[in-house]
N, C-alpha and C positions, 0 to 999 in steps of 0.2 A: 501785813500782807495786803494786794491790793484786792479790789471786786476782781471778778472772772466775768467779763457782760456775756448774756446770753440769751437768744429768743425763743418766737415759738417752734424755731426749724431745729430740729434734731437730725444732726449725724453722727457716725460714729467715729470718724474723723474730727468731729469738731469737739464730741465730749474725751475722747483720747487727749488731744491736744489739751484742752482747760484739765482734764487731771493731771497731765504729766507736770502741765506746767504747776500746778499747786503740790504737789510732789517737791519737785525741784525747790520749790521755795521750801517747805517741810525741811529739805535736808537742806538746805543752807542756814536755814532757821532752827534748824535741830529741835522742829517740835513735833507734834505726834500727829499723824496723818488722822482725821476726824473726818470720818461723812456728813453730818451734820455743819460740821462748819465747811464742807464744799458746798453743800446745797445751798448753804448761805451766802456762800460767794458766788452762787450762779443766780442767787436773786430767787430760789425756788425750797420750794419744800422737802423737806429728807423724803417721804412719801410719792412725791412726785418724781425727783430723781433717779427713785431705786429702782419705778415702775418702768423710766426711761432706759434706764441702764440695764436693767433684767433684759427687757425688749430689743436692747441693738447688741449686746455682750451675749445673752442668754446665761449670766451671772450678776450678784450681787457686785455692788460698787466696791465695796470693803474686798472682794475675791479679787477684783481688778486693780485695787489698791496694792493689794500683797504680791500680785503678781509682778508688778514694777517694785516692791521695797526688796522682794527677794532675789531678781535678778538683780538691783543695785549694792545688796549684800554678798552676793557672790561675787561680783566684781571688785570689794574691797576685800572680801577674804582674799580673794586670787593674788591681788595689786600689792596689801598694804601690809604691815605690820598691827596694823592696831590692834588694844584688843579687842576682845567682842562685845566689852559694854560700851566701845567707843562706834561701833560698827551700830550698835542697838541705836542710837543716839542720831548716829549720821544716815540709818535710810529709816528714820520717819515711825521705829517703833514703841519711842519712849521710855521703855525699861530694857535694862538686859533678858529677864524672866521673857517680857511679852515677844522681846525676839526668838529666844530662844525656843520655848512653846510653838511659838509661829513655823519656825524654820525647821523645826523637827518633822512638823507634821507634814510641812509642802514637800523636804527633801528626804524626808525620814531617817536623818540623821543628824547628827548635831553640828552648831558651827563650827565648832574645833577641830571634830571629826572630819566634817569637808573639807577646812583648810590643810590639814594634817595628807587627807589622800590627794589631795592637789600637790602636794611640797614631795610626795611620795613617786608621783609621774614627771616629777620635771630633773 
């Protein structure tokens, strides 16, 4: 993955853009979306970041992380066949478990269960 460069000007527009873009790499790289290692790709401190991001999101970076893996999940349940440890893998959660947990509690149901009443409305 490459650096993310970043200065002292903070917007929300600009730290959107450098997560999404580290995101995207995540899921093409099919590895686990880390705050710590965005911070370090922005050249800054996990501390410094989160104070950042709390301040222009009014959320945790990890809450803005999830919010792009789980709409990226719902778009492959919608789309795809896979299964769902192949889905866990491709938006950036690492395990099938971490997805799953994750995705319960943002959709309060489960993946299966999503994709099941999506295939139920079409």
């Amino acid at each position: 993955m490459q650096h993310i460069p970043c200065d002292s000007s903070y917007s929300r527009r600009r730290i959107e853009r450098a997560a999404e873009h580290y995101l995207q790499e995540c899921f093409r790289l099919r590895t686990a979306a880390r705050v710590t290692e965005f911070a370090e790709r922005l050249g800054l401190t996990r501390p410094h970041v989160s104070e950042v991001v709390i301040g222009l999101f009014g959320k945790p970076l990890r809450a803005v992380f999830l919010d792009r893996q789980i709409q990226r999940a719902e778009e492959l349940l919608a789309s795809t066949t896979y299964p769902i440890r192949e889905i866990a893998v491709r938006c950036a959660f690492g395990t099938e478990r971490t997805f799953f947990r994750a995705f319960r509690a943002y959709r309060k149901t489960s993946p299966a269960a999503y994709r099941a009443d999506l295939t139920k409305c079409q």
